[in-house]
C-alpha positions, 0 to 999 in steps of 0.5 A: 645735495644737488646740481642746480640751476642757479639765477643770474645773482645766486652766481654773482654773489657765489663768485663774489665770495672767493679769492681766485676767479677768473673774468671768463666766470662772471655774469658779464661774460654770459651777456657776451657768450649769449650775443655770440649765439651761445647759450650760457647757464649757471650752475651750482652744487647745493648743499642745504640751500648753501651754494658750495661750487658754481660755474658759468657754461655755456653750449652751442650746436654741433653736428648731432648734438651740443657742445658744451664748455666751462672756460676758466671754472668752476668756482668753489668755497669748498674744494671737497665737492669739487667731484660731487659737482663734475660727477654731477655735470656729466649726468647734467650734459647727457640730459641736454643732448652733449655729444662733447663736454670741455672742462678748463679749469682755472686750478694751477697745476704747477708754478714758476719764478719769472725765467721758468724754474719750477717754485712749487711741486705739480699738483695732480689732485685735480687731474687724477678726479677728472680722469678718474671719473671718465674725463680725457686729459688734452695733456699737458702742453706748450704754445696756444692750442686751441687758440689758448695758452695754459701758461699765464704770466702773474705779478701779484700787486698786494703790497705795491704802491704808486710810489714803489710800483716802477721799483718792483719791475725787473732791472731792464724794466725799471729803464725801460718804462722810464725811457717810454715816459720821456716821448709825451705818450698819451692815454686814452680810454676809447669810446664805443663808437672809437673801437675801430682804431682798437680794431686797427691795431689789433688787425695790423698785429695779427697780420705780423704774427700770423694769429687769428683776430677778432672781429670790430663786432666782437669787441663792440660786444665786449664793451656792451656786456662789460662796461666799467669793468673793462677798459679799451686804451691807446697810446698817442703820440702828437709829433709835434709836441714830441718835437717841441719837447725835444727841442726844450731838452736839448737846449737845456743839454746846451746850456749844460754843455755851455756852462761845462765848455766855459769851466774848461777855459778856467780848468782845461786838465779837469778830466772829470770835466772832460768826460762830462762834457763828452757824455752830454755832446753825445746825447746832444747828437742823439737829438738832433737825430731823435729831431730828423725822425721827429720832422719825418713822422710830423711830414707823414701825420701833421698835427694829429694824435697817432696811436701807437699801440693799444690794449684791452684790460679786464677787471674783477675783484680778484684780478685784473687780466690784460686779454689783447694788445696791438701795436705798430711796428713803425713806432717801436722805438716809443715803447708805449706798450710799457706806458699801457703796462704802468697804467694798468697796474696803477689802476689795479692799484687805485681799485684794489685788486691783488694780482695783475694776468698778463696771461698767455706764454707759450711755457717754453723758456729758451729765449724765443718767446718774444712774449715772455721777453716783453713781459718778464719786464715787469718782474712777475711770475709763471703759472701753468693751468690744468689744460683741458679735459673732455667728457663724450656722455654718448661716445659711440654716437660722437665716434660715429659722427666723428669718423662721418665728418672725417669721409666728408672731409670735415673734420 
């Protein structure tokens, strides 16, 4: 009964075995933490030569000593050595010179229906191990400290298929994405050397909603290291095309109009006839709005392909995970943000994968979290994590050098 340091395949084939994973506990994402400057390792607790408990971590110096993280983990086929391993882990940190250990385990502490009404009771088994055996507890908190949410919003995507799968969305997503299908929307996986629009996106968004971005570096990283298994994908829009297609449907409403007009001359007291008519002269009108955009945005971008939003998925036998998303403001009205969505669940379908991360929420439900609103179309549920717990395996020297950066002002 030991901890160990496990080899790149000993982790793989541990991880492989279990049902709930997270992407942030794979071999690729240690490729990435070491091109970043970490310095990621593998663990595991062993009992006769069986691994039972193993986790990617990964350090970086601070001032006086390392820090030390296991994001999302550990994983484990045996929950009963889950204090073994963590009691283990703080001996593990102080023989590397850990001034700080972070634990964020991907354990649930509590679940949710999709407008935040509590479906199951807090579990507290885990927090009361790890504050038993000297882990701090952050708290149970809201928003994104740290730059993180511990509220995930979840569909589970066992059951559905391509056919069912629009039917499974919540009653204004269900129009909602049907709407987005109508524009011409196009999709596109990005290359490498493509990541630039990506980057674009992603800036624009940030700069809107006052978040910290990502460098074009990093995402270039993260295609390296993750390859197959992750996806960069926008959505484009020709205008064009968008205004040929307008034109088609339109004059398909004419000749409903005609047909209609030419009934009435043979019934003029038809009110059903009448209300028909007036319903589809309506939508005519709104084409011929829908057109003066269309000649707008075709002045300003001609004849090429312009992106309107993208997103960056993530998969792994467990779940797929949708980690970060931009889109333009001028092109809301297209909702492709949707079309994303649908695309990647049907490809959480084709390659089998039970559930589907939507991840962050802030965890408050009183209809200011735009992002909720947005992912609530798609009719899921809310899972809220641990938080974070924090380890010092030599207290007095993090305290003194803690209270030394806070007289240098640099805390």
């Amino acid at each position: 009964m030991t901890l160990t340091i496990l080899s790149k395949e000993e982790f793989r084939q541990h991880a492989q075995k279990v049902h709930h994973r997270s992407f942030l506990q794979t071999t690729q994402m240690a490729d990435l933490l070491e091109k970043r400057g970490y310095t990621p390792y593998y663990i595991g607790w062993k009992e006769e030569e069986e691994i039972l408990v193993s986790s990617l971590l990964y350090t970086i110096p601070m001032t006086g000593g390392l820090r030390m993280e296991i994001n999302s983990g550990p994983v484990y086929t045996d929950p009963s050595k889950l204090t073994d391993f963590y009691k283990a882990l703080q001996d593990f940190a102080k023989k590397k010179g850990v001034l700080e250990l972070l634990i964020k385990p991907y354990n649930t502490y509590q679940s949710f229906d999709s407008e935040g009404k509590p479906t199951s009771s807090e579990d507290k088994i885990l927090l009361n191990q790890l504050t038993s055996i000297g882990y701090h507890h952050d708290g149970l908190t809201t928003g994104y400290p740290g730059g993180e949410g511990d509220w995930h919003y979840v569909k589970d995507m066992e059951g559905i298929n391509e056919n069912t799968l629009i039917q499974s969305f919540s009653k204004k997503g269900k129009p909602l994405v049907k709407k987005a299908k109508t524009f011409g929307i196009q999709l596109k996986k990005l290359q490498r050397n493509e990541l630039h629009l990506f980057k674009e996106i992603t800036s624009s968004t940030s700069d809107r909603r006052d978040y910290s971005d990502k460098s074009l570096e990093y995402y270039e990283y993260f295609f390296d290291a993750f390859g197959d298994t992750a996806e960069f994908m926008v959505a484009t829009l020709n205008f064009q095309d968008y205004y040929q297609n307008l034109e088609k449907d339109q004059s398909k409403l004419k000749q409903k109009m005609d047909r209609l007009q030419a009934d009435l001359e043979k019934n003029p007291n038809s009110e059903k006839k009448h209300n028909q008519l007036r319903e589809i002269s309506s939508q005519y009108d709104t084409f011929q709005v829908r057109k003066a955009e269309a000649q707008d945005f075709i002045q300003k971008y001609g004849q090429e392909d312009v992106v309107l939003a993208g997103s960056l998925f993530v998969y792994t036998p467990q779940e797929t995970t949708y980690l970060f998303s931009g889109s333009y403001t001028e092109f809301n009205k297209f909702y492709a943000p949707a079309i994303l969505q649908e695309y990647v669940m049907l490809e959480t379908i084709k390659r089998g994968i039970p559930r589907y991360n939507f991840l962050g929420i802030m965890g408050i439900f009183d209809g200011s979290d735009g992002v909720l609103r947005f992912k609530q179309n798609f009719n899921g549920y809310i899972v809220r994590k641990m938080g974070t717990f924090r380890y010092y395996p030599h207290p007095l020297k993090y305290k003194v050098i803690a209270s030394i950066k806070r007289l240098l002002g640099r805390s």
